[in-house]
C-alpha positions as MATLAB code, in Angstrom:
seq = 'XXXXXXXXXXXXXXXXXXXXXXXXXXXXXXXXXXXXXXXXXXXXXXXXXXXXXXXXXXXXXXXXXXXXXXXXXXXXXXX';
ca = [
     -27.042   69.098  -81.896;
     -27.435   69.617  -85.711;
     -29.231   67.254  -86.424;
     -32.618   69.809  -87.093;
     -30.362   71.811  -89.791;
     -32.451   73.298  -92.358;
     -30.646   74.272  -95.743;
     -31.280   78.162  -96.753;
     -32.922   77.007  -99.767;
     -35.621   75.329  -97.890;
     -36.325   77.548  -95.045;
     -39.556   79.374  -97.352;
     -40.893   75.673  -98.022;
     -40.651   73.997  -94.425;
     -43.186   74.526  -92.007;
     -42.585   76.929  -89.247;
     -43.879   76.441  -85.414;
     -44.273   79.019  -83.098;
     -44.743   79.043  -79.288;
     -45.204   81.381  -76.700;
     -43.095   81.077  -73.889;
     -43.910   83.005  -70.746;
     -41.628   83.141  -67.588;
     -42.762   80.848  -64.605;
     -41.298   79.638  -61.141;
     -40.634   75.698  -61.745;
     -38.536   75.343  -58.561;
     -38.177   77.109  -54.839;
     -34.669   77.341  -53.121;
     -35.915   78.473  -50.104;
     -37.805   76.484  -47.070;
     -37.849   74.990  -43.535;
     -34.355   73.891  -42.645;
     -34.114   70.194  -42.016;
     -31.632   67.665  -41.631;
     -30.595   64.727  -44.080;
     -33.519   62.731  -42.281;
     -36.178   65.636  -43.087;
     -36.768   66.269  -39.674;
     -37.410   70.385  -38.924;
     -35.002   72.364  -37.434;
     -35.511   75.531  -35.132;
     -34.023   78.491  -35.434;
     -31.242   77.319  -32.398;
     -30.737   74.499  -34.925;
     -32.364   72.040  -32.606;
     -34.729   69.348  -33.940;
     -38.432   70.085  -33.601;
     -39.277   66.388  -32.480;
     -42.287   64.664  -34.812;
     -42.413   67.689  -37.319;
     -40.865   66.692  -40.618;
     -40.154   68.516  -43.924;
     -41.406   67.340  -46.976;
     -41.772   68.950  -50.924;
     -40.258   72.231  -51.719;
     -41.037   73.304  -47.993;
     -38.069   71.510  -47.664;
     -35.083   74.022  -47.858;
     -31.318   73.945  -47.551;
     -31.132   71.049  -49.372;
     -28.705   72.490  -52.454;
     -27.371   75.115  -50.562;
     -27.576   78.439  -53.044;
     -28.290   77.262  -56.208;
     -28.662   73.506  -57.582;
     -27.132   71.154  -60.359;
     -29.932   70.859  -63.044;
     -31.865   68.170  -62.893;
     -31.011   67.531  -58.818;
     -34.854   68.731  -57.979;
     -36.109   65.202  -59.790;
     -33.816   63.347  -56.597;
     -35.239   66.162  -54.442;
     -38.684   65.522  -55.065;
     -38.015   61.403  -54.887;
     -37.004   61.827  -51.781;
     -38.703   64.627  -49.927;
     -42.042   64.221  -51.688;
];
């Protein structure tokens, strides 16, 4: 941090970039329930034998809510 500092003086002289920034969905908590081997659980929370989980339909993974940056290991692993 700091190291983009402008001095006061300068701030009329240095150029000045804009960007619009729009609100978007980058990530999905939610899903099929699976276990650690991506394999789909029913609602009895019995396998589903040969149907698998894989991407963001892949849910229950972080629980809640996620440590940033845990979706990049997410989508290594699950597609």
């Amino acid at each position: 941090f700091f190291h983009n500092i402008i001095d006061g003086s300068k701030v009329a002289t240095e150029p000045f970039y804009v960007a619009i920034i729009t609100p978007v969905i980058h990530y999905c908590m939610g899903g099929l329930e699976c276990t650690v081997d991506a394999e789909c659980i029913d609602k009895s929370g019995k396998v589903i034998p040969g149907l698998y989980v894989a991407g963001e339909a892949a849910g229950g993974i972080h629980g809640n809510n996620r440590l940033g940056g845990n979706s990049l290991l997410d989508c290594v692993v699950f597609g």
